[in-house]
C-alpha positions, 0 to 999 in steps of 0.5 A: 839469242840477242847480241851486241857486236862491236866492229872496230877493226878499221880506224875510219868506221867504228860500227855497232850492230844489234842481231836477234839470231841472224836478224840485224834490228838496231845499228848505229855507226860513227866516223872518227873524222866526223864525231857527233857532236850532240849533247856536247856541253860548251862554253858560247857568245852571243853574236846576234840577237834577231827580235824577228825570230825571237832567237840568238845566234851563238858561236860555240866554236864551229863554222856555222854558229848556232840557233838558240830560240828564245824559249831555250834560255834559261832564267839564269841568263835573261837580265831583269827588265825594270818595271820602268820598261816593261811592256805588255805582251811578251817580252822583247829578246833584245832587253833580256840578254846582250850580244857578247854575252857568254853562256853555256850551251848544249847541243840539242839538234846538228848541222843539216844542209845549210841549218846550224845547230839548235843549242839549249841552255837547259842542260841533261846530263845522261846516266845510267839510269838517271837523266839530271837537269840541273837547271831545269827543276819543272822537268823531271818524272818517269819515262814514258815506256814505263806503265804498271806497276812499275811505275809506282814504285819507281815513283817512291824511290824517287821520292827517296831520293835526295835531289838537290833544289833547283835540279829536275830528275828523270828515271829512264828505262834502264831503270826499272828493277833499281832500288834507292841505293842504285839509283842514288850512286848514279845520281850521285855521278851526275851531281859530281859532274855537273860540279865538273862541268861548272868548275871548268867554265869559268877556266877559259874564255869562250868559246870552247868545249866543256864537256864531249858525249861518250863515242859510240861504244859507250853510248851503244852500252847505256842506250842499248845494253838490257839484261835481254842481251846475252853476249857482247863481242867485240873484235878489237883489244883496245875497244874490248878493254874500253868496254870492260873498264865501263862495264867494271864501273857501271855493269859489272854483271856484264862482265861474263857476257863480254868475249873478245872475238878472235876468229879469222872470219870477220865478225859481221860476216860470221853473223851474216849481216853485212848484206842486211847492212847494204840494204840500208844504203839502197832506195829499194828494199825487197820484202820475203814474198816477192814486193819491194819498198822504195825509199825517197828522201825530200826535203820536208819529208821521206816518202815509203812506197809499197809494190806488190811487184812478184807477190803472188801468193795470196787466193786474191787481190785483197789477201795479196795485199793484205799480206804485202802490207803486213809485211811491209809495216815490221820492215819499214819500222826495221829501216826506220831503226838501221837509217835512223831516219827522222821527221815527216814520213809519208806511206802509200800502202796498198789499196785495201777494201776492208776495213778490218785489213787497214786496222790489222796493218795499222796494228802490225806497224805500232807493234813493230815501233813499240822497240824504237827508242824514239819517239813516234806519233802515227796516223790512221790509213787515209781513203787515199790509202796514206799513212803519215807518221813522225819520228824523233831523230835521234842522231844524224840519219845513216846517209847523212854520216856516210853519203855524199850529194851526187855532184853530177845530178846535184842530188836531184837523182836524174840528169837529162837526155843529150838531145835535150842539153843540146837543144836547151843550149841551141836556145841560149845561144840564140837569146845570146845572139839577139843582145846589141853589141855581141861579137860571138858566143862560145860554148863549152859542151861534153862531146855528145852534146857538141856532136849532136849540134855540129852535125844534126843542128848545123843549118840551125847554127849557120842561119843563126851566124848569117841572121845575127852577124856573130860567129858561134864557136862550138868547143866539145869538151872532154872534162864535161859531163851531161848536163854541164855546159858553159856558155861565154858572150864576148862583146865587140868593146872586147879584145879578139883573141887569134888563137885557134878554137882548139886551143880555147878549149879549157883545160880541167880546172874543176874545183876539188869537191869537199869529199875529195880533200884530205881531212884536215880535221882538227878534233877539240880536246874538252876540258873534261875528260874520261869523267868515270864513276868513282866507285862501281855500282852497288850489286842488287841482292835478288833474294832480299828484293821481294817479287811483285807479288809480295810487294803487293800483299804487304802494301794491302796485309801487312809485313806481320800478317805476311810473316804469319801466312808464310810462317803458317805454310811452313808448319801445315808442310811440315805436318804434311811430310810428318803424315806422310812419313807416319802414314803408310800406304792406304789399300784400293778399298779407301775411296770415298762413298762418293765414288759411284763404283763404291755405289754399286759395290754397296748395293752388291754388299747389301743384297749378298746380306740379304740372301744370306742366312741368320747365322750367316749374318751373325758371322759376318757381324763378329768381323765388323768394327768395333764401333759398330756394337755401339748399341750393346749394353752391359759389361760390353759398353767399355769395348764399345766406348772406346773405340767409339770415341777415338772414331769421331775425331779420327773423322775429322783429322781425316776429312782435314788430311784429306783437304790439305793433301787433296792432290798427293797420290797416298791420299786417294780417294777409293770405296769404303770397306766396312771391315776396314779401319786405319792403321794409324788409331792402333796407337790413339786406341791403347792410348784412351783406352789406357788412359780409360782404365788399365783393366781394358787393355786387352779387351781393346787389345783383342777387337784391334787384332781381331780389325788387323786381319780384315784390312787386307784387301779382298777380291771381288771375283772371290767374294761369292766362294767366301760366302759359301765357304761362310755358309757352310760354316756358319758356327766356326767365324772366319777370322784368325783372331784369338779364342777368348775374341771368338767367345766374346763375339759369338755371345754379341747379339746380331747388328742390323743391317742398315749400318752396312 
């Protein structure tokens, strides 16, 4: 069971977690201090224009004002050169747009590090279903995780759909299953405000923000929100009654999968997976048979190394492999997705020898990065056992949100030794001594480092004073930290200061790092705000909307040949239940001939005939169906006709029963009984019969009645007693049928065997 939990109980972190049972795959996270800022719309100038990188740099209200390359500006906001001054080549940046320049521009990449934001001036404004590019009409289409089918007919609704010129459209994933009707209510949204969002620019000067991307709840619901997920929780009211106004909006069939959760235990510890969340913070991951993932992060690329470690389980090095391996490709995709991570990747397997085991895990990783919305192109395992990939970033990386560079290792994850600090200060000491003019030099060190060199290296120091003719003064530190050091060069120009060396020792004055001063962030209000649909979606019938299936057959039949095939089923069911209803149950000796116990129940039959006698014959004879005296002459033709031709359709109705019923239980076949004739034709024989001449009706009365004693199944086991008992009364018949029958089947001349 797949849920979304929305954790909002503390003000400074909003979190959003995606769990399968117990089993986080998806999490995203926000501080409200820090909002992301992609995909906000804002009004900029140009302040900068540089030919050198064929790019102009905007301020659009942040610190560090952004990179717009050439290729993002739209036509709209380049000026027409005259063909005076057109020139070969590529056109210059510098005589296409101005500094000063204003322009409306949307985040596509944020700050990292020391790099600005990367801006656009194509702007898409993200639906529910739909993206709209309102400047941008060569782009548009169907999103790539859509193949089949599917992709078809989403192409023709599209085409159904009435975008305005100018504008590109792209169908997303959330898509699919939509008719024209849903699709063009979203659209219709987005034309709304993107009229919004050109209204308001021209409102203020710039630089301002226009436009801000919906917080994390709302974009957790449109990107994540999929009729797989089967419940939404969230633990606080005010978050709760923000999720059911959107969904009211845009998902009201989401509506009862939406619970407030009100429970003493916290919501993530209730579905166990605030430790799954702490694993994405550490650069070691375990993996479940005992091996380990080590995560590092550089500055052009993140490295993934996999350790066997206490993997143990497999009958030899390769399957261990193997099996780690495996393993370590469903986890990587899995922290790729929870650390949001982007760019370059780079992972070292284990070495396998088979090449069938490198495909099998090659195989397994694609698999597991097919539910990753970003985009990801991947390598083949190299002969150096590397695999490198690339992920599109989505929004800034978990570590990029929540953690902060080291400010004693400065990020690079190791400090060195106190024996080395000393050691490297000792040097620049002695380079500080050598220079012309050098009074003494003063070293400012942590107490280990300071201790380490007054007492191991104090011969060093007293040949350096008396070699040199300087004084060093060696003051430990209590406020430094290894490897920090300070080192100062006082001149003999410089004034000496007489105050003893303890009292030179400084004082704590550490600048405040940035993570330690109060926020003083101040959030910008955006000239748009809370832009909502202005009425719900539109509810999809589901049984008006035709499957796959029929789709498919009305584009190759027809709708009229559909109509007919569906109304023609209709009838041949309808019939069947009539049938079956009329038709009462057959007995165990109507299987067909073809049964090969029926085979070997004729070959019996025939040989019992052939012992009998001649008189034994003759009263078997009288039991035998009507249709069997076909070959009578005289006056008897008209008992034998007319049974005769109720026979020959009553085949055919039964062969076409047969077909269409072939599966139900009363339709069984079993071995044929000549003395068996069905029930049904009673009526269809006084019906011919009746219609033949009213003088027949009780000579086709009396054979009928005769057949009515006969359909009653017979025992085999007893079938050697009757012959005996038949035998021995060979002039009186064993049918219980009326006198004048007896008469009129005795003066019968005996049939042959062959019919039997």
């Amino acid at each position: 069971m797949k849920r979304m939990l929305i954790n909002a109980t503390q003000p400074e972190e909003l979190r959003v977690a995606l769990v399968d049972g117990q089993k986080l795959y998806d999490f995203d996270i926000e501080l409200p201090a820090n909002e992301q800022k992609k995909a906000n719309i804002y009004k900029g100038i140009i302040t900068r224009v540089e030919p050198s990188l064929e790019a102009a740099f905007i301020n659009y209200g942040a610190e560090k004002h952004g990179f717009l390359p050439f290729k993002e500006i739209s036509a709209e906001y380049r000026t027409k050169v005259p063909s005076d001054k057109k020139t070969e080549g590529r056109p210059n940046i510098k005589d296409l747009v101005k500094e000063g320049q204003e322009i409306i521009v949307q985040i596509e990449k944020e700050e990292r590090g020391n790099k600005g934001a990367a801006l656009t001036t194509y702007i898409s404004l993200a639906g529910t279903y739909l993206v709209l590019m309102p400047n941008n009409p060569k782009a548009g289409g169907i999103s790539r995780r859509i193949e089949g089918e599917t992709r078809n007919e989403l192409r023709e609704n599209m085409a159904a759909l009435e975008i305005p010129e100018k504008m590109g459209l792209i169908i997303r994933t959330a898509g699919c299953g939509k008719n024209v009707e849903e699709l063009q209510w979203d659209l219709n949204y987005l034309l709304q405000l993107w009229e919004a969002i050109d209204r308001s620019s021209s409102e203020q000067q710039a630089p301002f923000l226009i436009f801000q991307e919906s917080n994390v709840v709302i974009r957790a619901l449109r990107d994540h929100l999929r009729n797989e997920i089967d419940e939404i929780l969230i633990d606080e009211e005010s978050s709760h009654k923000q999720v059911l106004s959107f969904l009211k909006q845009v998902m009201p069939h989401f509506l009862q999968k939406t619970k407030l959760y009100q429970d003493s235990v916290p919501l993530f510890s209730r579905y166990q997976i605030e430790s799954q969340i702490e694993s994405a913070y550490n650069r070691e991951v375990s993996l479940p048979s005992g091996g380990s993932l080590v995560i590092d992060y550089t500055e052009a690329l993140t490295s993934v190394d996999i350790n066997s470690a206490r993997a143990t389980k497999g009958s030899d090095i390769e399957e261990t492999a193997l099996n780690t391996n495996l393993e370590a490709a469903d986890e990587i995709a899995r922290q790729l997705r929870l650390r949001d991570l982007g760019g370059l990747f780079v992972i070292d397997f284990i070495d396998m020898m088979a090449n069938r085991n490198q495909k099998a895990v090659e195989n397994r990783l694609r698999d597991a990065l097919k539910i990753d919305r970003a985009r990801i192109q991947t390598s083949r395992i190299s002969r150096f056992g590397l695999l490198e990939m690339s992920r599109q970033r989505l929004r800034p990386s978990l570590g990029d949100a929540t953690q902060l560079t080291c400010p004693r290792c400065k990020g690079q994850g190791s400090i060195r030794n106190i024996e080395s600090v000393a050691l490297s200060v000792l040097r620049i000491l002695e380079e500080e001594a050598m220079k012309k003019g050098t009074e003494k030099v003063v070293a400012h060190l942590p107490i280990e480092c300071a201790t380490f060199l007054l007492n191991e290296k104090r011969s060093v120091l007293q040949e350096l004073e008396a070699r040199h003719k300087i004084a060093i003064i060696v003051l430990p530190s209590k406020h430094l930290e290894t490897p920090a050091y300070n080192i100062e060069r006082i001149k003999a120009t410089e004034g000496e200061d007489d105050k003893p060396s303890h009292l030179q020792i400084k004082s704590e004055n550490i600048t405040v790092p940035e993570f330690a001063k109060k926020s003083t962030h101040s959030t910008e209000k955006p000239a748009i705000k809370e832009f909502l649909h202005d009425a719900p979606a539109p509810v999809q019938n589901k049984k008006t909307s035709a499957n796959l299936i029929q789709r498919f057959w009305q584009k190759l039949v027809g709708t009229s040949k559909v109509e007919k095939t569906e109304n023609s089923k209709q009838k041949r069911s309808s019939e069947k239940n009539n049938n079956l209803a009329e038709k009462p149950r057959n007995p165990r000796n109507t299987r067909s001939p073809k049964n090969p116990r029926n085979r070997t129940n004729e070959r019996d039959r025939r040989s019992n005939q052939n012992r009998n006698t001649r008189g034994n014959n003759t009263a078997r004879n009288t039991q035998k169906k009507p249709p069997t005296e076909k070959n009578q002459p005289g006056k008897d033709s008209l008992i034998t006709e007319s049974p005769g031709s109720v026979a020959v359709p009553e085949q055919k109705s039964s062969t076409s029963q047969a077909k269409g019923n072939r599966r139900s239980s009363s339709n069984r076949r079993r071995p044929r009984n000549p003395n068996y004739k069905k029930p049904e034709n009673k009526q269809d024989t006084h019906l011919d019969s009746n219609a033949q001449s009213p003088s027949n009706e009780q000579s086709t009365a009396k054979p009928i009645e005769h057949t009515k004693s006969d359909n009653q199944p017979r025992s085999y086991a007893n079938k050697f007693a009757e012959q005996k008992k038949q035998a021995a009364d060979q002039v009186t018949p064993v049918s219980k049928a009326p006198s004048k029958a007896k008469e009129k089947t005795d003066k019968l001349p005996p049939s042959t065997d062959s019919e039997s």
